[in-house]
N, C-alpha and C positions, 0 to 999 in steps of 0.2 A: 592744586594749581600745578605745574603737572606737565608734563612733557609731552609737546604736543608727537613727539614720534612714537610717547607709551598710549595717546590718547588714538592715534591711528588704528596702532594694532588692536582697539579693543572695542573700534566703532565699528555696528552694525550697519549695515544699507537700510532705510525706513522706504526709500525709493530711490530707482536706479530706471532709465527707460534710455534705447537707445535708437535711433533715425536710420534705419539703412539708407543704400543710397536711394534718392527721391529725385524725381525730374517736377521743378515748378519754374511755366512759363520759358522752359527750354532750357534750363542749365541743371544739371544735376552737382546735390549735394553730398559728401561726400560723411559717413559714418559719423554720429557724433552719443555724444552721452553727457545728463547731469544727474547728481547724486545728491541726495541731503541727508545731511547725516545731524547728529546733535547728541549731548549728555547732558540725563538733570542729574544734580546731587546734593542732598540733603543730610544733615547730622544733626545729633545731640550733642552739645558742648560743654564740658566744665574745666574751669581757669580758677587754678590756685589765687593766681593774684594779676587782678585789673587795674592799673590805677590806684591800688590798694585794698581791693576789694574782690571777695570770690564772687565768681558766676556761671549760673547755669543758663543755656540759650541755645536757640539753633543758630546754627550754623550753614551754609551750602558750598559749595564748588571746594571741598577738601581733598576727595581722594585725585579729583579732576573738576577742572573751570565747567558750571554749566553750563550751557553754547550750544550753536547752532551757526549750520555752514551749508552752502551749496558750492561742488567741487562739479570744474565741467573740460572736457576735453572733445577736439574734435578731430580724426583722422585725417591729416593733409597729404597722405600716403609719403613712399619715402623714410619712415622711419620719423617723420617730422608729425607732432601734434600743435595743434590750438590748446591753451588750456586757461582755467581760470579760477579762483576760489573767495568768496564771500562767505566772513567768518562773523562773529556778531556773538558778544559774553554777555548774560543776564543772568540778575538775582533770583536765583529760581525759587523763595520764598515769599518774595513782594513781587516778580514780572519784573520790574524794572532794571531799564539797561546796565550794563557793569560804566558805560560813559557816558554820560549826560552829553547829546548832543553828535555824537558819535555813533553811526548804527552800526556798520562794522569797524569795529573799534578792534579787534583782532589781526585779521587781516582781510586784506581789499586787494588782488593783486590780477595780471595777468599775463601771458607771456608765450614762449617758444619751446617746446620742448624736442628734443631729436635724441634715439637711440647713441649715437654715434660721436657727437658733437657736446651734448650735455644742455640744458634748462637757463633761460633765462627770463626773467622776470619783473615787472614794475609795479611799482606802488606800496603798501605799505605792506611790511614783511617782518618776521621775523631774523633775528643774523644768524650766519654762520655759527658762529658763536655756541647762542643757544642754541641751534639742530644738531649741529653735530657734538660739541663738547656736556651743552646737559642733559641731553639722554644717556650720558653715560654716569651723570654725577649723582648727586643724593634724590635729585627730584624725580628719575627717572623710575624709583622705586619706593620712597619713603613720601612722594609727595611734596609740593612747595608748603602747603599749609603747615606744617610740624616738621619737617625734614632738610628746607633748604636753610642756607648756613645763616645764622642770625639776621633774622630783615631781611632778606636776598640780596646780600652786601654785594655779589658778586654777578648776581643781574641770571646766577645758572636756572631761574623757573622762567616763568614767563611771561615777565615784567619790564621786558625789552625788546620794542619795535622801533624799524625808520621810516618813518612818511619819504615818499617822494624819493624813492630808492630801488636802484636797481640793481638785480642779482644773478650771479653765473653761479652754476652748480658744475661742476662735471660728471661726465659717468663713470661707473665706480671702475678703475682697471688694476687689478691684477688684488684687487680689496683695498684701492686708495683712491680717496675721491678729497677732489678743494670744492672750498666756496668763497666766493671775494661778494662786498654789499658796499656800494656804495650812494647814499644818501646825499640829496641835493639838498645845501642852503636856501638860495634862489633868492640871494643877495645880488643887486643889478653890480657891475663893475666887479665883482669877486667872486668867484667860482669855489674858491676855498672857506669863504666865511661863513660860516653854522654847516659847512659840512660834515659826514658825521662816516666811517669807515669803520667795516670787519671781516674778518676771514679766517678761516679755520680748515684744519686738515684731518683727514680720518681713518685709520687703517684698520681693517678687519678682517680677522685671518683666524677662525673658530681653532680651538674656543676665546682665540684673544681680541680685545678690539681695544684701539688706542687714540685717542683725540688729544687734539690743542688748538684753542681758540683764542683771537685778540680783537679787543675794540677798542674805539680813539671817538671820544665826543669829544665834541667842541659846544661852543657857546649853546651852554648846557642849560641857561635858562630864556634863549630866546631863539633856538633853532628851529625854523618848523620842518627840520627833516627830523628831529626827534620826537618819535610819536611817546611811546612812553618810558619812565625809569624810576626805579624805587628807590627814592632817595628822602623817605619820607619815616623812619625809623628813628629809635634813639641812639642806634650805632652809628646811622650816618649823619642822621637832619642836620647836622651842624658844620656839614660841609653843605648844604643846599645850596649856596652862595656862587660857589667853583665854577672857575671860567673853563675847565675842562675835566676830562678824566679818563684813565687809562684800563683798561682791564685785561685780564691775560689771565688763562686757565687750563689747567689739562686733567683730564680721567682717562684712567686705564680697567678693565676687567677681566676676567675670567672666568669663564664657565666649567663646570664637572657633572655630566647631568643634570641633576637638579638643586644643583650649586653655586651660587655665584659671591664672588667674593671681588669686588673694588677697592678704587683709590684714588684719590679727586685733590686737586691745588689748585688756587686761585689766590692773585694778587693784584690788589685794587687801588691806584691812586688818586686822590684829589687836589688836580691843581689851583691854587687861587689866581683873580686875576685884581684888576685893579678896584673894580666895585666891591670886593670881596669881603665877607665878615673876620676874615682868618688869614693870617700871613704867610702859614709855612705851609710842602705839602704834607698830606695827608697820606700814610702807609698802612693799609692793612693787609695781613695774608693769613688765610683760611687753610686747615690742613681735613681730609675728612677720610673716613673709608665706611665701606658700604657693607653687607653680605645679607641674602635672598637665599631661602631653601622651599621647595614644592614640598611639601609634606604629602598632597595626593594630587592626583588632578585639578581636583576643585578649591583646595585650601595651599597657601600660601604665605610663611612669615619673611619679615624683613627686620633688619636691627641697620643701625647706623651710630657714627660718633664723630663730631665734629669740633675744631681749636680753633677758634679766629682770635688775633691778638692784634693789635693797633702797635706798629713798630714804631711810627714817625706821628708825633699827632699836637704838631703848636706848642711846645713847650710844659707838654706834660711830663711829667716826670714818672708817673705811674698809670702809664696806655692801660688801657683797657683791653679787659680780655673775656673771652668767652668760651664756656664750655658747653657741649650740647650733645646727651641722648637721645635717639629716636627710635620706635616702635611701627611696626604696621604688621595687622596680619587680616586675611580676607578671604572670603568664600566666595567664591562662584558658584551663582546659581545657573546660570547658563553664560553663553557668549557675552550676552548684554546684561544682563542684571547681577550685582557683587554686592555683599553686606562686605563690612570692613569698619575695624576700629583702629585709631589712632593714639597715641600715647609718646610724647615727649619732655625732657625734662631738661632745663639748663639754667644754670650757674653763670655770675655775673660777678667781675672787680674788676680794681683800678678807677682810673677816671677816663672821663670822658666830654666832648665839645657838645652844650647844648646847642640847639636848632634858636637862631633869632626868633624874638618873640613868643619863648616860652614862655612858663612861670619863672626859670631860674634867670630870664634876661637873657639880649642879644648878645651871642658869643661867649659867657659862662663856661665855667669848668665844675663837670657835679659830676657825682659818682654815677657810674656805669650801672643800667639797669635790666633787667633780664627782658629779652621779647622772642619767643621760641615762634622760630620758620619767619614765614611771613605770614601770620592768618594774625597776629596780635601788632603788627606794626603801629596800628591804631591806639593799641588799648594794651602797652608794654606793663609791667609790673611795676609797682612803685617802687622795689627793694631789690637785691641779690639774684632773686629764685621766681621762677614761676616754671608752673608743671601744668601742660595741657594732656585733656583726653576728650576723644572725638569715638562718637559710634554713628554709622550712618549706612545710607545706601545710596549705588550708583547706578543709574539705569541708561546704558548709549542708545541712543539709533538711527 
């Protein structure tokens, strides 16, 4: 799950056609083009412990979300484009969509783009946030599935969209580019109510590149400018309640040839409000560093280590905390097609706020449980420890 800016660089064209200009019925049109592009990706899976149980199982969309998108641009000369993208996630093991109901449940956008001036955009989007700060963090290279930091506590894979939201990019000058997003409520009389707000800055100056990104949701369970957020883990489910939440991040990197060596922070609060399960806020921060070496052209390892601790958490007295290794290493067989296994391990104590409505009861305090990336949010460990490992392959085009 997966960066959509590492998923870029590594889509193929399956078709690309483009209009010169054309005269119908007396007006000529002016240059345009659409692309479709898409990844399937399937794996073998074994999990130390499920629920308390080992399993072996396939798995899909690990190294990257399986998907499929049509990306369209048309030349309005001037420097200025038409553009547009229709993105859409499916289980590439059973066909069926990653959202019930939802066809493009990714993204659905469309907008302005200008050399000069910078991109702007409507509809449902990814944030600043995630483009510019977690292509730089762990997911950009180890994967959401196994890599991002416990549950994707910090929203850095790609488990955070705004319905009904519109975005400025600027163009990159001198290696620094903003993004501002902001997401409509579309509450009558309030302009501010369920609105939902991000932006992030991003310098890069080879071999260094450096981001910091912030988001602010708001009424977190009835916004429909919030398309989607992972708050469905055993690190967080128990804020599910929260009338709002803050998040703030930054990665930095380095390159050496065929070296690359990171360093990624994210701090995440949950506010309650008055319907809330939970009184106090909720503090977590995440610490993580990265490093990627090319062994040849076609082969590639990654290692990662990541500490999330629960600072602030209801009156617990022993927050919760989280340890986590990660592995990845992968072969190219060509541009589009990459074998790749995965391998991650993490360590789990203290306590922790159950999610209302579990077994342990609404708002409960039970020991902290291990859930490595976000591929096991579902199916976290019953105990301490769980160790995943993933073999698979990715085919884009």
């Amino acid at each position: 799950m997966k960066s959509l800016n590492r998923a870029q660089t590594r889509v193929g064209v399956l078709t690309s056609f483009s209009v010169a200009a054309a005269t119908f019925c007396g007006t000529a049109w002016a240059q345009s083009s659409v692309t479709l592009y898409g990844v399937v990706d399937n794996a073998f899976a074994y999990v130390s412990n499920q629920r308390g149980h080992s399993n072996v199982y396939m798995s899909q969309g690990n190294l990257q979300a399986s998907k499929f998108g049509l990306l369209g641009a048309e030349d309005l000369g001037g420097g200025t484009k038409a553009i547009f993208r229709l993105e859409s996630g499916f289980n590439s093991l059973t066909g069926a969509q990653s959202s019930a109901g939802v066809m493009f449940n990714r993204q659905a956008y469309t907008g302005l783009s200008n050399d000069r001036y910078g991109t702007i955009t409507l509809g449902r989007q990814y944030t600043p946030y995630f483009n510019m700060v977690g292509s730089l963090g762990p997911t950009g290279v180890l994967t959401g599935a196994t890599g991002a930091h416990p549950g994707d506590i910090d929203a850095l894979d790609t488990t955070l969209r705004f319905n009904n939201s519109i975005t400025y990019a600027s163009p990159v000058i001198a290696g620094l580019a903003f993004s501002a997003q902001y997401g409509l409520g579309g509450t009558p009389g309030s302009i501010r109510s369920g609105s939902q707000f991000s932006a992030a800055l991003r310098y890069d100056a080879k071999p260094v590149a450096i981001a910091a990104g912030y988001v602010k949701l708001k009424d977190i369970q009835t916004s429909p400018a919030l398309g989607t957020f992972a708050i469905n883990s055993p690190v967080n489910n128990g804020y599910v309640s929260a009338e709002s939440a803050q998040l703030i991040a930054a990665a930095a990197r380095y390159t050496y040839n065929d070296l690359m060596l990171g360093l990624n922070y994210s701090n995440v609060q949950y506010a309650p409000g008055a319907l809330s399960r939970f009184a106090d806020e909720a503090v977590f921060n995440s610490y993580g560093a990265i490093a990627t070496y090319r062994l040849t052209p076609a082969v590639n390892v990654a290692a990662g280590y990541s500490y999330t601790r629960a600072s602030k958490a209801n009156g617990i007295t022993d927050p919760a905390q989280y340890h986590q290794v990660s592995f990845e290493e992968t072969y190219s067989l060509s541009t589009r097609t990459t074998f790749y296994a995965l391998q991650a391990y993490q360590r789990a104590r203290g306590k922790s706020l159950v999610a209302p409505g579990s077994a342990a009861g609404g708002g409960s305090i039970a020991n902290a449980v291990a859930v490595v990336g976000d591929s096991q949010n579902t199916s976290p460990s019953s105990g301490p420890s769980q160790f995943v490992a993933m073999v698979g392959i990715r085919h884009a085009f």
